[in-house]
N, C-alpha and C positions, 0 to 999 in steps of 0.2 A: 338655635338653628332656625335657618329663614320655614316658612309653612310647606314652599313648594320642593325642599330640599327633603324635607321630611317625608315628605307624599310620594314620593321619589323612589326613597329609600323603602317603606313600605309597601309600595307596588312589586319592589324587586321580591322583598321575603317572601312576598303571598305567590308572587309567580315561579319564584323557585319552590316553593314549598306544593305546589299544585304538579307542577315538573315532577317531582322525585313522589311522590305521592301514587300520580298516573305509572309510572316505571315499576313502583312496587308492586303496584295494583295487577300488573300484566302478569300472566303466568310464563316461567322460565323455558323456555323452548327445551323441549325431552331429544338427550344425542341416542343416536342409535348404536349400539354397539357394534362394530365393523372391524374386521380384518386390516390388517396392513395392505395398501395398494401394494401389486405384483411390479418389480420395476419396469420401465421400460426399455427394452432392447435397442429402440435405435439410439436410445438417447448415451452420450461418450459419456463416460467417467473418468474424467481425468489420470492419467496414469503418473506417477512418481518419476522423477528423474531421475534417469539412471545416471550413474557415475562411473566412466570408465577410465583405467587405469591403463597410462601410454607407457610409464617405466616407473622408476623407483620413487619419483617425486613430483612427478607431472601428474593429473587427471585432465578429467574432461566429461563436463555436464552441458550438452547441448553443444553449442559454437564456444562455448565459457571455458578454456582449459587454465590450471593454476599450479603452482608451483608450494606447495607444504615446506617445502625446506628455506625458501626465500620469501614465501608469503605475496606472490608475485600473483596476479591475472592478467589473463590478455585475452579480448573479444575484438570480432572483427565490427568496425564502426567507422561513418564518415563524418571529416571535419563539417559543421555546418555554418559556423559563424568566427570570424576574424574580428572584430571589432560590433560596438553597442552592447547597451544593455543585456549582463547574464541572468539566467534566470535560475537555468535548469546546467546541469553536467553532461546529463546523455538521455534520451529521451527517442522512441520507437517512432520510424516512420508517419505515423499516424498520432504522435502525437504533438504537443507543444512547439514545433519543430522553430519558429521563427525566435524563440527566445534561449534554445540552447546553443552549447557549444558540439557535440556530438548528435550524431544521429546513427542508430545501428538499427538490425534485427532481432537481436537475441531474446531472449527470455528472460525481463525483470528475476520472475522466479528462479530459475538459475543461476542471476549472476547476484542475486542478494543470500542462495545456498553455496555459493564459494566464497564470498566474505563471508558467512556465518562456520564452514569447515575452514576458516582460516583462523578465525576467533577473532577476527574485526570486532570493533565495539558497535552495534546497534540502535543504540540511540542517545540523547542528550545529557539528557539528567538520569541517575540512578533511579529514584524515584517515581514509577509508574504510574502510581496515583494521584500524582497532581499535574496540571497539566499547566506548562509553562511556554507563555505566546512566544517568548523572545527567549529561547536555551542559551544557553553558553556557544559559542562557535567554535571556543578549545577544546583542541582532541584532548583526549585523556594525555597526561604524560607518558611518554614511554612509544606512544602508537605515531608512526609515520608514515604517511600518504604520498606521492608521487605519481605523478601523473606525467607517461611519454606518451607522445604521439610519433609513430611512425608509418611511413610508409609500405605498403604491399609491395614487397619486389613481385608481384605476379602480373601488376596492372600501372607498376611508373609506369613512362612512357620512353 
């Protein structure tokens, strides 16, 4: 090994070793025992989304209402894009808005807890613990998606 690689390598052990040395040396900062903070009142706590119940097969979480019997959802949402590169499917106002095909208001949270009471599949691979850059793009068999876009009779024109 060349002299100055060596002297190199020697500087580092002695300076980490003076590092961790100084650290031990230091005495442990003492916690005081303390109460739980009392919360704070103005601050929101998220409330659960409620689920309410239009008839025998319909609900409705948020603007999100679904169909249990047919496995069906419908959210109110605008077309955003005709043509180029997609990116995204449906994406909130404020977000990615130039690369999706939809744009709505809803609540992600809502509209991923009506696929989840629908028994939608979640995610890619079985397998939670590994994580895989490029998943499978096939649905599971059996699982069918469908995508209509229609119009509001409230605001054709």
């Amino acid at each position: 090994m060349p002299q100055p690689m060596l002297l190199r390598r020697r500087l580092i052990v002695i300076l980490l070793g003076t590092v961790a040395a100084h650290a031990a040396a230091r005495e442990p900062a003492t916690a005081e025992a303390t109460s739980m903070p009392t919360p704070d009142p103005s601050v929101a706590v998220p409330a659960k989304p409620a689920i309410e119940r239009i008839d025998d097969t319909h609900f409705r979480i948020g603007a999100v209402t679904f169909d249990h019997q047919t496995r069906e959802i419908r959210f109110p949402a605008a077309v955003n894009m005709t043509e180029g590169n997609l990116e995204y499917a449906i994406v909130k106002s404020t977000g990615k808005v130039h690369e999706s095909l939809l744009v709505s208001t809803i609540s992600a949270t809502h509209l991923n807890l009506a696929f989840a009471l629908l028994n939608y599949p979640g995610k890619d691979n079985d397998d939670d613990t590994v994580w895989v850059p490029f998943p499978k793009r096939v649905p599971p068999e059996g699982t069918k998606v469908s995508v209509r876009i229609a119009p509001n009779p409230d605001t054709t024109p």
